[in-house]
TORKOL-4160 file (C-alpha; in steps of 0.2 Angstrom, whole numbers, padded with zeros to 4 digits, m for minus):
291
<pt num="1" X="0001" Y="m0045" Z="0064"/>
<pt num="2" X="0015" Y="m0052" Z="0073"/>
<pt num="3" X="0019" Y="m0068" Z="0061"/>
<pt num="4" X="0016" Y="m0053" Z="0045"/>
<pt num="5" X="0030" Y="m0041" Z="0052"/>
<pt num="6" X="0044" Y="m0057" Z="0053"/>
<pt num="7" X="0041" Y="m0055" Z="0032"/>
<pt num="8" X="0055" Y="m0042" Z="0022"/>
<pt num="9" X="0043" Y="m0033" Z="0012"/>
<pt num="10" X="0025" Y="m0029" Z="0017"/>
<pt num="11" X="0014" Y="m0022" Z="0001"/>
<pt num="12" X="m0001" Y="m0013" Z="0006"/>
<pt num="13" X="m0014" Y="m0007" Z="m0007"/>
<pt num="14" X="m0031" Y="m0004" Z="m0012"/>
<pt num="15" X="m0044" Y="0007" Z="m0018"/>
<pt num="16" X="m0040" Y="0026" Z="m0020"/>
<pt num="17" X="m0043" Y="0036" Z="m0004"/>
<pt num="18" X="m0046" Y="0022" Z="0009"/>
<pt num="19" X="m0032" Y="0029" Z="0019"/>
<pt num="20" X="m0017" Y="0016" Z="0014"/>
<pt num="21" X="m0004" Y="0029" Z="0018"/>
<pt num="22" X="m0013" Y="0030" Z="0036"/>
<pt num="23" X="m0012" Y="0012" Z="0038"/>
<pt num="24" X="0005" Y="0008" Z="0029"/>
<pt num="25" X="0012" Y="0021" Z="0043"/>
<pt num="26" X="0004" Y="0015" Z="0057"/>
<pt num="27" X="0010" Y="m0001" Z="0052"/>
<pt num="28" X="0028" Y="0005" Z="0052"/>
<pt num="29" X="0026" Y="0013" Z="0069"/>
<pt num="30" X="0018" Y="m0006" Z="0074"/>
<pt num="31" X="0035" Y="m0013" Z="0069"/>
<pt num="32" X="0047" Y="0003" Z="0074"/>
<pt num="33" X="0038" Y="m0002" Z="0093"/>
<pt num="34" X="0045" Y="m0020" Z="0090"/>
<pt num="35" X="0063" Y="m0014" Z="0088"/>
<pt num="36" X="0063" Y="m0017" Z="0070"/>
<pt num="37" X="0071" Y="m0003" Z="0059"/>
<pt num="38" X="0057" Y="0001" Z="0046"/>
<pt num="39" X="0056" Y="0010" Z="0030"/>
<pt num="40" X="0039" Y="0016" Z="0021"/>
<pt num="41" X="0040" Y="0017" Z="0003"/>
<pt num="42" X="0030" Y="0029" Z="m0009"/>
<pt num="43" X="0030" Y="0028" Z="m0027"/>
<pt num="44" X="0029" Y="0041" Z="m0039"/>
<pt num="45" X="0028" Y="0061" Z="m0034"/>
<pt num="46" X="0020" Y="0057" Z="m0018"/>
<pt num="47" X="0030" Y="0061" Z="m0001"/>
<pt num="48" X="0014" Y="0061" Z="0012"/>
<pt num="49" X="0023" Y="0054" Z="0025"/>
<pt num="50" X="0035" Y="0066" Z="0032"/>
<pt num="51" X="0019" Y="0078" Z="0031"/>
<pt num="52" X="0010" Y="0066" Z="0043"/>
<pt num="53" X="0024" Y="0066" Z="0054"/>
<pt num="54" X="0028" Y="0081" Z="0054"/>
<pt num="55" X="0046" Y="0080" Z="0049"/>
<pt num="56" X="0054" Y="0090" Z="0033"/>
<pt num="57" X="0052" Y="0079" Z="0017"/>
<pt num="58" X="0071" Y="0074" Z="0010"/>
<pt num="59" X="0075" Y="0077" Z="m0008"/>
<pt num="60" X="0067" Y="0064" Z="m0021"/>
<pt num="61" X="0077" Y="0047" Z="m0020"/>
<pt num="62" X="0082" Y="0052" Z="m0003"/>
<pt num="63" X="0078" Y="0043" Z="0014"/>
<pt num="64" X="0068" Y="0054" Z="0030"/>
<pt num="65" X="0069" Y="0050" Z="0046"/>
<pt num="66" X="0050" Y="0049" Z="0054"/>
<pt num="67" X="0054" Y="0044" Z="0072"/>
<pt num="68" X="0069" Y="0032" Z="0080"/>
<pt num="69" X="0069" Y="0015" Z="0070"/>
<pt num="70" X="0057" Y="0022" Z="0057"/>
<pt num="71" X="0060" Y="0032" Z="0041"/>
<pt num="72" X="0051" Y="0035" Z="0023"/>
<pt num="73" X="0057" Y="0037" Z="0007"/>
<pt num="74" X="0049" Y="0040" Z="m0010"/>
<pt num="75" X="0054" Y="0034" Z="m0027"/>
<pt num="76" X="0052" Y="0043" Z="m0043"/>
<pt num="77" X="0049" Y="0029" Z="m0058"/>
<pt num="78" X="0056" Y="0041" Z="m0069"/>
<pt num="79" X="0071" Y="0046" Z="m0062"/>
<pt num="80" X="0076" Y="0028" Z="m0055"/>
<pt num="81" X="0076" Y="0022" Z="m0074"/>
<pt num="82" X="0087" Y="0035" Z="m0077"/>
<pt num="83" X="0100" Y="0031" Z="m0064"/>
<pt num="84" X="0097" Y="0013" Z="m0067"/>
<pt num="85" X="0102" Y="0014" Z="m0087"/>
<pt num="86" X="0116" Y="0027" Z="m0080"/>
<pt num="87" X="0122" Y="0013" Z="m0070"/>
<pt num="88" X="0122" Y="0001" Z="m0086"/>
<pt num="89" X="0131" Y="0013" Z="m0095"/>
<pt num="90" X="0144" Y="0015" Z="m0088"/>
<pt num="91" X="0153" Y="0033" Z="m0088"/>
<pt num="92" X="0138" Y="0043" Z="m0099"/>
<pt num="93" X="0130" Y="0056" Z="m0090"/>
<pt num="94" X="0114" Y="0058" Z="m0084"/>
<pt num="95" X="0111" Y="0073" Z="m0094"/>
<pt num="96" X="0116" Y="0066" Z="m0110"/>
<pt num="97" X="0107" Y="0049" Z="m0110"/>
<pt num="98" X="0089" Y="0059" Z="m0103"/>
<pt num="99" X="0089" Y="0066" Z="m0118"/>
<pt num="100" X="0096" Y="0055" Z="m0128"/>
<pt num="101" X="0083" Y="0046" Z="m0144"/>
<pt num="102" X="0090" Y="0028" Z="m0138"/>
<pt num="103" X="0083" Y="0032" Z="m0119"/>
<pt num="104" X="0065" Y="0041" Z="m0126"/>
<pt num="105" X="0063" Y="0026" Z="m0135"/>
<pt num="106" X="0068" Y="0012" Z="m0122"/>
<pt num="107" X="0056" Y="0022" Z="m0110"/>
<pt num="108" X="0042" Y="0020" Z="m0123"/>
<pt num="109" X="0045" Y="0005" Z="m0130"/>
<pt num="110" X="0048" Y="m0005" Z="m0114"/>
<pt num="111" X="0034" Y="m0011" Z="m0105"/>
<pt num="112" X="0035" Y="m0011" Z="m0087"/>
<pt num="113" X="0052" Y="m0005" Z="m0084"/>
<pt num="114" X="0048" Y="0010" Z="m0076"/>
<pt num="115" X="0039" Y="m0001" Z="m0065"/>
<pt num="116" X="0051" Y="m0015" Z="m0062"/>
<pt num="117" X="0067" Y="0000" Z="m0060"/>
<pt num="118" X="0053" Y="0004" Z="m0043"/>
<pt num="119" X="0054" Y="m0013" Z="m0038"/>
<pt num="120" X="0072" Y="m0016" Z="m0041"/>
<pt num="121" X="0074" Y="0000" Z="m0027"/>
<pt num="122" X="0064" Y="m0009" Z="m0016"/>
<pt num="123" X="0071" Y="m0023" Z="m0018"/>
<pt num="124" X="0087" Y="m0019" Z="m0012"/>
<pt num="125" X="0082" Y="m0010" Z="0001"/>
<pt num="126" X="0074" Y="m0029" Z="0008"/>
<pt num="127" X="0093" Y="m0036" Z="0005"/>
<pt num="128" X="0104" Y="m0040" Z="0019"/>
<pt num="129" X="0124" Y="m0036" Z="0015"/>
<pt num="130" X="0135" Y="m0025" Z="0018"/>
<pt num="131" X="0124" Y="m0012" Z="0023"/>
<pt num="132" X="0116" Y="m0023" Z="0037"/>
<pt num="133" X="0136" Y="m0027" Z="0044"/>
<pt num="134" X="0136" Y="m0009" Z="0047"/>
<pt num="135" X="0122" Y="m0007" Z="0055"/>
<pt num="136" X="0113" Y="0003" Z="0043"/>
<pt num="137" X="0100" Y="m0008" Z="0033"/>
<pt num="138" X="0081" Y="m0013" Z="0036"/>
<pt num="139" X="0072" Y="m0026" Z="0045"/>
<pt num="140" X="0055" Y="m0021" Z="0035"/>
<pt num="141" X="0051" Y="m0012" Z="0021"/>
<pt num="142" X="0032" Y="m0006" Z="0022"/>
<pt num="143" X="0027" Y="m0003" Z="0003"/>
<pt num="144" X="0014" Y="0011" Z="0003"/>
<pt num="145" X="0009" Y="0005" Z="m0017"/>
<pt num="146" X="m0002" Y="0013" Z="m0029"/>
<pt num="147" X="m0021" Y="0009" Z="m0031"/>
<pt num="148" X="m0027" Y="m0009" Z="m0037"/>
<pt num="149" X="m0024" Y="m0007" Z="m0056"/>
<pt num="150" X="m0008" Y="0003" Z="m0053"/>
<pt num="151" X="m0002" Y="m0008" Z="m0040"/>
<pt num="152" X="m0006" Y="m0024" Z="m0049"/>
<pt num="153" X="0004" Y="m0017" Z="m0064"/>
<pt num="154" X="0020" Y="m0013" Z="m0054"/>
<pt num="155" X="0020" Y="m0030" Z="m0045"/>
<pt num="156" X="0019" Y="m0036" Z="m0062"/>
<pt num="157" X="0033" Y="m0029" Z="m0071"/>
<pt num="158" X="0045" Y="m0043" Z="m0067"/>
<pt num="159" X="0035" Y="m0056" Z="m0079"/>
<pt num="160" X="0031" Y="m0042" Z="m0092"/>
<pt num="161" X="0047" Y="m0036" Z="m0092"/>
<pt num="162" X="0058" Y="m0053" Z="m0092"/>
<pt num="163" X="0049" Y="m0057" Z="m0106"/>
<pt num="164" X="0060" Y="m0045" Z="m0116"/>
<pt num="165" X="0076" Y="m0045" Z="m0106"/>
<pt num="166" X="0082" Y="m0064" Z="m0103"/>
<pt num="167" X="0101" Y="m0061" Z="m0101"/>
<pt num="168" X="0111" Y="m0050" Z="m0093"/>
<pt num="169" X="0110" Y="m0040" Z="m0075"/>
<pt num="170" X="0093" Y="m0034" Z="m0080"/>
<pt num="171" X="0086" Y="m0053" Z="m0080"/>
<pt num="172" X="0096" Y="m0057" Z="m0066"/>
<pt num="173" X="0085" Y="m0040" Z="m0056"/>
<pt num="174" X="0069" Y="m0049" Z="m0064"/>
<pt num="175" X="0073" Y="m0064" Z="m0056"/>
<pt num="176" X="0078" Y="m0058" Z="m0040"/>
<pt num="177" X="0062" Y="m0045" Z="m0038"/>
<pt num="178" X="0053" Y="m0058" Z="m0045"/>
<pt num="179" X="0056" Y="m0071" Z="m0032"/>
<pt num="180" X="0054" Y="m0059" Z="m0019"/>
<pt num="181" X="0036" Y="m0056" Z="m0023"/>
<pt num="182" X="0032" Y="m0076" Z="m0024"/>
<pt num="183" X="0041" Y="m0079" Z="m0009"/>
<pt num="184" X="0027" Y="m0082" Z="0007"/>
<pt num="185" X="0041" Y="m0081" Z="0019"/>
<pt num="186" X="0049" Y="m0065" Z="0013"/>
<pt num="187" X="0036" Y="m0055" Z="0007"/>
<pt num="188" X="0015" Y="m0052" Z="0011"/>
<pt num="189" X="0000" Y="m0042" Z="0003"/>
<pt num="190" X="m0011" Y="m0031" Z="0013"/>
<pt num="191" X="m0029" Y="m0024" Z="0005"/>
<pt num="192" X="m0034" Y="m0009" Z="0012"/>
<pt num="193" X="m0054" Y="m0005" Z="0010"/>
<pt num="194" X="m0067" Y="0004" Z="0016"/>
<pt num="195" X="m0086" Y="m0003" Z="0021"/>
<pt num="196" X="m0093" Y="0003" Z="0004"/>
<pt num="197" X="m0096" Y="m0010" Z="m0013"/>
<pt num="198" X="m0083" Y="m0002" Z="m0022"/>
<pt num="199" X="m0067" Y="m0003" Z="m0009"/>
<pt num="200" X="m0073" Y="m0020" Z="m0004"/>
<pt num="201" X="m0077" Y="m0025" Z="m0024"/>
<pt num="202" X="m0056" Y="m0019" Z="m0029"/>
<pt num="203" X="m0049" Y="m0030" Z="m0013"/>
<pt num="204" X="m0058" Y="m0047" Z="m0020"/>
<pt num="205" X="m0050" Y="m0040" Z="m0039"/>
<pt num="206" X="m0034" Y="m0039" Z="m0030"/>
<pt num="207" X="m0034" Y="m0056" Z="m0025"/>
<pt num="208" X="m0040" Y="m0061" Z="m0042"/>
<pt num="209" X="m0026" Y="m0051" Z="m0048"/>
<pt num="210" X="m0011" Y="m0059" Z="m0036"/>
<pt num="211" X="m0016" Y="m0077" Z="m0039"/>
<pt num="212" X="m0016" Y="m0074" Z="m0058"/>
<pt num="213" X="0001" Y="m0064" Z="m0058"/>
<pt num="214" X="0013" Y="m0072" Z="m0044"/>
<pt num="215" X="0002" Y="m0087" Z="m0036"/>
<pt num="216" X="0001" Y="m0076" Z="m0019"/>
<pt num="217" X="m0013" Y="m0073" Z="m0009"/>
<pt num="218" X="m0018" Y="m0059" Z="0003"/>
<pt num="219" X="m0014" Y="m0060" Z="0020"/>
<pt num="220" X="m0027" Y="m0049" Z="0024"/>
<pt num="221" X="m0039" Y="m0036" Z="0021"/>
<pt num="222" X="m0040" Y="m0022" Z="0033"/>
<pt num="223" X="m0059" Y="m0012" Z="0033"/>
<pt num="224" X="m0056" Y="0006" Z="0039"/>
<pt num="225" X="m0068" Y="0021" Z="0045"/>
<pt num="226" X="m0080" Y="0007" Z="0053"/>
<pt num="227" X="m0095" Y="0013" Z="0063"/>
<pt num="228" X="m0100" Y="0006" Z="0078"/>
<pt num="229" X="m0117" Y="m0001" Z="0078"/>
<pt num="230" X="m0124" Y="0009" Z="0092"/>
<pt num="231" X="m0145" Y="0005" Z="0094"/>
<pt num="232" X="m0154" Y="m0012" Z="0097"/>
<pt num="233" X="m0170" Y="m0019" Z="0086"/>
<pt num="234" X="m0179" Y="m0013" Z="0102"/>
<pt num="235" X="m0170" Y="0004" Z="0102"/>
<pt num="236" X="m0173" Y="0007" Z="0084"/>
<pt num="237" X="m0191" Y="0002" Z="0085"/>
<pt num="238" X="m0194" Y="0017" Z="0100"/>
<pt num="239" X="m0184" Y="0028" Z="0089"/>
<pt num="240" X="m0197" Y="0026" Z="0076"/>
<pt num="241" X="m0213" Y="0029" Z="0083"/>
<pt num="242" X="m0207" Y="0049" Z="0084"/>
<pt num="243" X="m0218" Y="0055" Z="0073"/>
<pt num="244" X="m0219" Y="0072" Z="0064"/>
<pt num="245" X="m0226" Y="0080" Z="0079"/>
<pt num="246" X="m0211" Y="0077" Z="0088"/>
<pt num="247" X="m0198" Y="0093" Z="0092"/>
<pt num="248" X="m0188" Y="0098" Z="0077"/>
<pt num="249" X="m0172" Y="0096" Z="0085"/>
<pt num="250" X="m0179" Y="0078" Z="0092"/>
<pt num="251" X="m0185" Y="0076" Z="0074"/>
<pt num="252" X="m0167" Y="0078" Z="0066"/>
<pt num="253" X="m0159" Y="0070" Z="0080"/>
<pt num="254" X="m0169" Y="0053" Z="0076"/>
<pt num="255" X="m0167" Y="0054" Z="0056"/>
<pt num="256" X="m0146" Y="0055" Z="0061"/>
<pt num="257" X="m0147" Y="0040" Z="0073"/>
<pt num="258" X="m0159" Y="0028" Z="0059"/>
<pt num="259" X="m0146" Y="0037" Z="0043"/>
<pt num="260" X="m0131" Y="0030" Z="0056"/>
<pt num="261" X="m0138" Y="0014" Z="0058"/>
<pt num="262" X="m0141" Y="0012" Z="0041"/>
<pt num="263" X="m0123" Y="0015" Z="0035"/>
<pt num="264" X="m0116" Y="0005" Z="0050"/>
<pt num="265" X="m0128" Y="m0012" Z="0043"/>
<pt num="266" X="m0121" Y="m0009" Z="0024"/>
<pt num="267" X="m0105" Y="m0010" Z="0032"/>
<pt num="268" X="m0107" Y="m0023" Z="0041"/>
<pt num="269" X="m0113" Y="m0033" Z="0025"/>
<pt num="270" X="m0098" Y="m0030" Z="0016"/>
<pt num="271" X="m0088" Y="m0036" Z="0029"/>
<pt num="272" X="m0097" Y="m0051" Z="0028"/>
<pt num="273" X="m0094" Y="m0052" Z="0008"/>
<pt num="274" X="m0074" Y="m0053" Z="0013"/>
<pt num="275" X="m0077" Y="m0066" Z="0026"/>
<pt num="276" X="m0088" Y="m0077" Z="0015"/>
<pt num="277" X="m0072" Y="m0078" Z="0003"/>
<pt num="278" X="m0062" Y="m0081" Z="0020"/>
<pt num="279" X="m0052" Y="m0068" Z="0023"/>
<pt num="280" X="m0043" Y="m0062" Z="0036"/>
<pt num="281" X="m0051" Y="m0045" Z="0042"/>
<pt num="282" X="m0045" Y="m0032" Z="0050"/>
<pt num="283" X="m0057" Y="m0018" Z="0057"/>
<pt num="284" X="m0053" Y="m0001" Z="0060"/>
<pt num="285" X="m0067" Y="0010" Z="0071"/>
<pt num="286" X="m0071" Y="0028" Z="0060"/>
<pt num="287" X="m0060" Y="0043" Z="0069"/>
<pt num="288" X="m0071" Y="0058" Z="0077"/>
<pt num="289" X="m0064" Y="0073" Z="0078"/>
<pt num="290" X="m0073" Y="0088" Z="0087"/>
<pt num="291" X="m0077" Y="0093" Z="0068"/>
């Protein structure tokens, strides 16, 4: 984990619901613990992070402070393209140009640029400058991203968008997020999965997906809510031969130890389809909780 925190930009995704805004903070805290100052990035009208860490969200655009050398912020697509074309445009107000035809019709017509405005903002959150000089600034930027498709989509919008805009200052962004995202040194993809098909099924599309759009592979694939694999063959074998005869509660108590072993198994097998393909895996043992 070490070599994957030296990077400037971190992008972790996956399957819906496998927990990677649990892991993308836990990664931050990792780093925060290392000294380095950390931000973890939402996209869209998500802001789960101050909830996590108990800490009052900030406005929409704005940064939160999680702990000491660690914050969150989260971007809203919409509203970063609108202070972006504010920005081109010099002196026209925000109101004006949001409902403006000329800016309904760029948002509809422009593939990806909501999505590349995102990755602009992240972007120059990963820039050393000024900022850095004054101490302000980030050693790591943990991108929480959207699932697969989603994901794949907004890490795409530099080729889909450059292929509209070649000159100016919003080529020279596609560019500079662009290489970004090729760069090994600078930048790394984590998968986040759980043990079933599905989860395991949309990390091997991911990597179909990066190799196709940016040439990049993932640095790892991280396999959460693990079971441990608690009884032997032999175990297993005596907890078979209770029969129907045997005390309700013992009854119950042997179908919840075989339905157990049985989901830890499948696990396991899917952890072998990832290590087939050579990945690196990462496991994470299943909380319990008193529930």
């Amino acid at each position: 984990m070490q070599s994957l925190l030296d990077r400037k930009l971190l992008v972790v995704t996956g399957k819906g619901g496998v927990g990677k805004t649990t892991i993308a903070a836990a990664i931050g805290l990792a780093a925060a613990s290392r000294g380095l100052r950390t931000i973890v990035v939402e996209v869209g009208e998500q802001s789960r992070l101050p909830t996590l860490f108990q800490t009052a969200a900030a406005a929409p655009g704005s940064v939160s402070t999680l702990q000491e050398r660690l914050s969150a912020v989260s971007i809203d697509p919409d509203r970063a393209l609108l202070e972006w074309l504010q920005a081109l445009g010099g002196r026209i107000s925000g109101r004006v140009l949001a409902s403006s035809g000329t800016f309904q019709y760029f948002t509809a017509a422009a593939p990806g640029a909501k999505e590349l405005v995102s990755m602009v903002k992240i972007w120059q959150l990963t820039r050393e400058g000024a900022a850095r000089r004054r101490g302000a600034g980030y050693d790591l930027v943990v991108l929480d991203a959207p699932a697969t498709g989603h994901a794949l989509g907004l890490l795409g919008s530099p080729h889909t968008f450059g292929a509209i805009a070649r000159v100016g200052p919003i080529a020279g962004h596609t560019r500079q997020v662009r290489e970004l995202l090729e760069d090994p040194a600078r930048s790394a993809y984590l998968a986040v999965a759980l043990g079933t098909e599905m989860a395991v099924t949309e990390a091997l599309e991911l990597e179909e997906g990066l190799q196709r759009q940016l040439g990049r592979s993932l640095s790892a694939v991280i396999v959460n809510g693990l079971l441990p694999k608690r009884f032997t063959t032999a175990e297993l074998a005596r907890i078979a031969t209770l029969g129907d005869d045997a005390a309700g509660v013992t009854q119950a108590a042997a179908h919840a130890a075989r339905s157990v072993h049985e989901r830890a198994r499948f696990q396991q097998n899917q952890l072998a389809r990832l290590r087939r393909r050579d990945f690196e895996v990462v496991s994470i043992p299943f909380a319990w909780s008193a529930e």
